[in-house]
N, C-alpha and C positions, 0 to 999 in steps of 0.2 A: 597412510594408515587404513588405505580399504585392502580389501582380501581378495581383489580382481586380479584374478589369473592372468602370466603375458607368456604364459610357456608359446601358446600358437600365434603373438602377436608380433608382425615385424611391420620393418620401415623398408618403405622403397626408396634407391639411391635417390628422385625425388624430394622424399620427405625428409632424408639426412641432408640434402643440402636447406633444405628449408630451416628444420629447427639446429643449424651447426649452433646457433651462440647459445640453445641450452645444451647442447652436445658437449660443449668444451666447459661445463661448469660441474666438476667433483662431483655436485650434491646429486646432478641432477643423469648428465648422458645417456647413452641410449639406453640402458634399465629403465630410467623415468620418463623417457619421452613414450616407451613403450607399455608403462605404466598409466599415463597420459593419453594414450590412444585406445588404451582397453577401459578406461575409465565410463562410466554417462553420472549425469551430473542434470538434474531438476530444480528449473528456474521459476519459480513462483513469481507471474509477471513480467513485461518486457517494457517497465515505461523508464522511470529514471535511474533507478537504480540496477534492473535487467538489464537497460542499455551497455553500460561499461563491463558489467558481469559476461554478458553472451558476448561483445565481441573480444574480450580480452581471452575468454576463456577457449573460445574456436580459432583464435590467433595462434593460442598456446600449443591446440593440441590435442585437446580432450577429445573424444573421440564419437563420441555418443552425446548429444544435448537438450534435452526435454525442455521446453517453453507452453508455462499455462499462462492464459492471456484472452479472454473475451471482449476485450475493448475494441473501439475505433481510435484510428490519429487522429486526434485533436490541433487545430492550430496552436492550442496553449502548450501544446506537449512539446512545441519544436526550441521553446529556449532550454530542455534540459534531458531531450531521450534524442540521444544522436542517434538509436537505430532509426530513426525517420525523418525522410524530408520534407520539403517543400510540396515534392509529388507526389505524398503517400496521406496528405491529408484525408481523411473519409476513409479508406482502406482499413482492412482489419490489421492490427497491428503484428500479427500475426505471419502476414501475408509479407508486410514489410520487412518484419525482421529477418522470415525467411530468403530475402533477397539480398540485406545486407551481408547474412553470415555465409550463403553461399558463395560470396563475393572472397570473401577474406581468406576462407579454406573448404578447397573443391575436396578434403578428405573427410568433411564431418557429416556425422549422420546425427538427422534434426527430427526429432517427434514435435510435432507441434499439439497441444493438445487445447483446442478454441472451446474454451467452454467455463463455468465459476467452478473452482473448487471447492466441495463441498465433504458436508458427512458422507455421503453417499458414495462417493466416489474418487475419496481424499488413499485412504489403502492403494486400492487398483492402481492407481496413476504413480502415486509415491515407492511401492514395493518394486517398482522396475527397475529404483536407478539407485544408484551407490549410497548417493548423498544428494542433501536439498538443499536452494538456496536458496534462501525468501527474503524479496526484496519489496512483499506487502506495505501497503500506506493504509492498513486499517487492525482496529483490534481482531475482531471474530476470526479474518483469515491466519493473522498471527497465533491465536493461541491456536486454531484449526490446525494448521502446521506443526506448530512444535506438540501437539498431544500425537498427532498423527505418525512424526519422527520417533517421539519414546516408543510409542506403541510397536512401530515396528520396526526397531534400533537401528533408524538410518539420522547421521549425521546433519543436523541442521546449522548450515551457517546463515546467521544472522546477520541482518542491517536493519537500518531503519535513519530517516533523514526527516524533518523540520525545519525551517528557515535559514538558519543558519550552525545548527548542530546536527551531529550525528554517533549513531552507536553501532556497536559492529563487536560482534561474539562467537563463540561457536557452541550450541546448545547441544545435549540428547548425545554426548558422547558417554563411552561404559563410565560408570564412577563418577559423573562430571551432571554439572546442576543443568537444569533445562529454565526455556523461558519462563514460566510457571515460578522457581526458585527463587526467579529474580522479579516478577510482579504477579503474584499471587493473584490480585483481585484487576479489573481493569477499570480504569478509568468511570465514572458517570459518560452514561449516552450524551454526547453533546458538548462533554468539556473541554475535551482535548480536539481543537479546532484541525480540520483537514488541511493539507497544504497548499489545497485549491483555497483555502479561507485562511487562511496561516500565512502562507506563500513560502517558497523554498527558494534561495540562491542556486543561480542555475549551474554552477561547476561543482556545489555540492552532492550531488548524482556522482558526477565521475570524481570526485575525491574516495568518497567513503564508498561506491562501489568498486575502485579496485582495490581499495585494503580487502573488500568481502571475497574480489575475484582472488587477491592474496590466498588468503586463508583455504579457500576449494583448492589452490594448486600443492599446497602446502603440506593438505591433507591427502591427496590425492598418491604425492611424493613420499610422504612419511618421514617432511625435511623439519627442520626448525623448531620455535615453538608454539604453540596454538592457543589461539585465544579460550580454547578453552578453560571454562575456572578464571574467567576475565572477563570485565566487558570495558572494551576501548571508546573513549569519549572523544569527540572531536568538536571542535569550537574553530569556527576559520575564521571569526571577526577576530580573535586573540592568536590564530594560529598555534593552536594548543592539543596538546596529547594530552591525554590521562589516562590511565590503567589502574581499574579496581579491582580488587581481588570479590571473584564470587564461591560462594559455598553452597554444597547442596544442601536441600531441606530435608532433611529423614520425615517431613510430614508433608512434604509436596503431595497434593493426589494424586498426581500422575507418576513420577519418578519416584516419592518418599519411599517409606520401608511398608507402609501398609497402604498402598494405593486405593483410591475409592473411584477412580475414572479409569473403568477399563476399556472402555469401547470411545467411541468417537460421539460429542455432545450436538446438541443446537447450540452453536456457537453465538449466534446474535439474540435469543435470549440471556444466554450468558453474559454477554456484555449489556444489557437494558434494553437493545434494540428490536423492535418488533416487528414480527416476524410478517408475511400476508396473512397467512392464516389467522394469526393469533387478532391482527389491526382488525380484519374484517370480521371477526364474531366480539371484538369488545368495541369498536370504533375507537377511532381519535379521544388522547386523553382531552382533546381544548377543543372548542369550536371552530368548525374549516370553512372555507369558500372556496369553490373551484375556479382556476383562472378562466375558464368559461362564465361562471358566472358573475367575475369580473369584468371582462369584456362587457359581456349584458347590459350592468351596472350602468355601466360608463358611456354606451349606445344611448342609453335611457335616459340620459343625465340623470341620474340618482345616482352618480357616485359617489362612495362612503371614502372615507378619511383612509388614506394609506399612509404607513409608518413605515419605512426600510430603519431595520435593524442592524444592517450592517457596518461594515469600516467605512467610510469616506472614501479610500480609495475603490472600494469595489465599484461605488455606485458612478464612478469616473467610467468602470471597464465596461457596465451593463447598467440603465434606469428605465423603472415601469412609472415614473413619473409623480412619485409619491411625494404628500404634501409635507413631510420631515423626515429626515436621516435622525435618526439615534441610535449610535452600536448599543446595542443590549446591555453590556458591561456597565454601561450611563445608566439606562432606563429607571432604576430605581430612582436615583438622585435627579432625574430632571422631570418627572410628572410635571410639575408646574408646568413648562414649553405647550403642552398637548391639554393644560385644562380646558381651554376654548372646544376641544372635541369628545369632552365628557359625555354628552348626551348621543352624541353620533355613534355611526355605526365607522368603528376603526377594525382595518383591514391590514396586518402586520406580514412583513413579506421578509424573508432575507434570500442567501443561496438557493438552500432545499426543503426550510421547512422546518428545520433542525432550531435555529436559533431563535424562529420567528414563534416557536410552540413556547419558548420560556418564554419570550418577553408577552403573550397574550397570557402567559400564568401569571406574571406580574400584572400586569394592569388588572385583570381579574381580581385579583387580591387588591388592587387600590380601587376599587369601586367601577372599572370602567367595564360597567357590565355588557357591553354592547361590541366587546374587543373579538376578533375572529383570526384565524393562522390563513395564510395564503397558502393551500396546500400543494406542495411542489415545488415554490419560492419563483427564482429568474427561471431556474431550469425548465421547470413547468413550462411558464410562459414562453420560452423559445421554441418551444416543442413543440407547443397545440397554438399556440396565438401567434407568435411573430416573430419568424429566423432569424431576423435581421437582428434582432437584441443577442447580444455574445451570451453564449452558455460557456460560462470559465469554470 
């Protein structure tokens, strides 16, 4: 369904013996693999869901492949982004994937683009390529993308992965609802837990990203039919499909009939999140402590009461040695546990920071006037104090 010219694009003997088994398939032959070679296709990310995407998609054919991606490989990233191994830890991921895709096919041409997506630079980078893939694990870049696709009528295929579900659509086509249609408003900052804190089943990546790499080839062919005006559900504890019917919003801001977002927003105020500029002219809504002057603290023996907020299992993966776990979720209902540290100075820590701002608004509110956010959380602390503790 894209409008890429193949009058000058051919196959060399080569490349016909390479793609013969979609050669000998009706839908597809040389029209569509020639289709497929004239195509470029923008990958939003290269971690778990990029993974199966970029190599399924440079397996296929496609000819052109943009990858945005300013991360490093992580050890944690190796149970579920096969573009990286073992030896690519530390490395820009970037760097990586451009090593595996050249591996797979010496005919693709790979823009790598190392940098955050942003307002600023969401147009330029997107207006290159046919169609987008966004295989995002946050709000801001999600709605950033899908406002950026309507705006400049390039096809967004959707995914998105949590623990053990997954969603997978195709947004921003003519007549057809966009992300926005389908959640209006996003989530509260905070609520909807990351998959570093959530956790993902790790063949969940390559389940629901190659339905996504499905859907790019699909479109790409102008075969079958599209999830567009659909969003597909997947459940691998129940091994279960669903297909809901989506409709567009005639009051959508972005896509409805009278649009009020014509240009590209601040996306992380949009979703609650704040901004530098905005953190550093109001400050922190809660009281912080820097894990510097945690350290100090604890040099000095005057250390104050630490609270980890997190799961149980986190504080198995990573401990700054705090004198109770309470997940957050608890916190209201167990104050009692922690009255012994009413008067003390309690220092609440989780991941980033994130969880540990609500549970020191809670205590606040139960009287424990002395409660403070560990700013930065473990991450902090691996960062500036001690490598040895895992950053997950």
């Amino acid at each position: 369904m894209t409008s890429t010219s193949t009058a000058h694009v051919e196959l060399s003997p080569k490349e016909l013996r390479r793609y013969q088994r979609h050669l000998s398939l009706p839908e597809v032959g040389v029209e569509g693999q020639k289709k497929l070679k004239a195509a470029s296709v923008l990958l939003i990310g290269a971690g778990g869901l990029g993974s199966p995407l970029a190599m399924y998609l440079a397996a296929a054919g496609v000819g052109r492949i943009g990858i945005v991606d300013f991360d490093l490989v992580d050890e944690s990233n190796l149970q579920r982004q096969l573009l990286h191994g073992i030896k690519d830890v530390g490395r820009s991921k970037l760097a990586s994937a451009s090593d595996r895709l050249r591996d797979i096919n010496e005919y693709l041409t790979l823009d790598l683009h190392e940098t955050r997506l942003t307002s600023e630079n969401a147009f330029d980078i997107i207006s290159g390529y046919d169609l987008v893939a966004d295989g995002t694990d946050n709000f801001p870049t999600r709605y950033l993308v899908n406002d950026a696709c309507v705006l400049t009528g390039t096809p967004n295929v959707y995914a998105s992965i949590f623990r053990f579900d997954g969603q997978v659509s195709v947004f921003a086509m003519p007549d057809g609802p966009c992300y926005r249609c389908l959640y209006p408003e996003p989530p509260p900052a905070g609520m909807v837990p990351s998959c570093a804190e959530g956790g993902v089943l790790g063949i969940l990546p390559g389940l629901v990203g190659t339905l996504q790499a499905t859907e790019v080839l699909k479109l790409i062919l102008g075969i079958g039919d599209l999830l567009a005006g659909s969003l597909l559900l997947v459940d691998a504890l129940s091994t279960t499909f669903r297909k809901l019917k989506l409709r567009k919003d005639k009051n959508c801001p972005v896509c409805g009939e009278h649009p009020t977002v014509t240009t590209l927003i601040d996306y992380e105020e949009f979703c609650g999140i704040p901004g530098d500029r905005e953190e550093s002219k109001k400050g922190s809504s809660v009281p912080e402590m820097t894990v510097s002057d945690l350290r100090a603290r604890r040099n000095l023996n005057d250390a104050p009461f630490v609270l980890d907020v997190r799961k149980p299992f986190e504080a198995q993966i990573a401990d700054l040695g705090a004198d109770q776990l309470i997940p957050v979720e608890e916190l209201s209902d167990r104050l009692v546990e922690i009255r012994a540290a009413h008067d003390r100075e309690i220092v609440v820590h989780c991941r980033t920071g994130v969880r540990s701002a609500k549970a020191v608004n809670i205590l606040l509110e139960n009287g424990f006037v002395r409660a403070v956010n560990l700013k930065g959380g473990i991450r902090a602390w691996s960062e500036d104090i001690d490598a040895t503790v895992l950053k997950y």
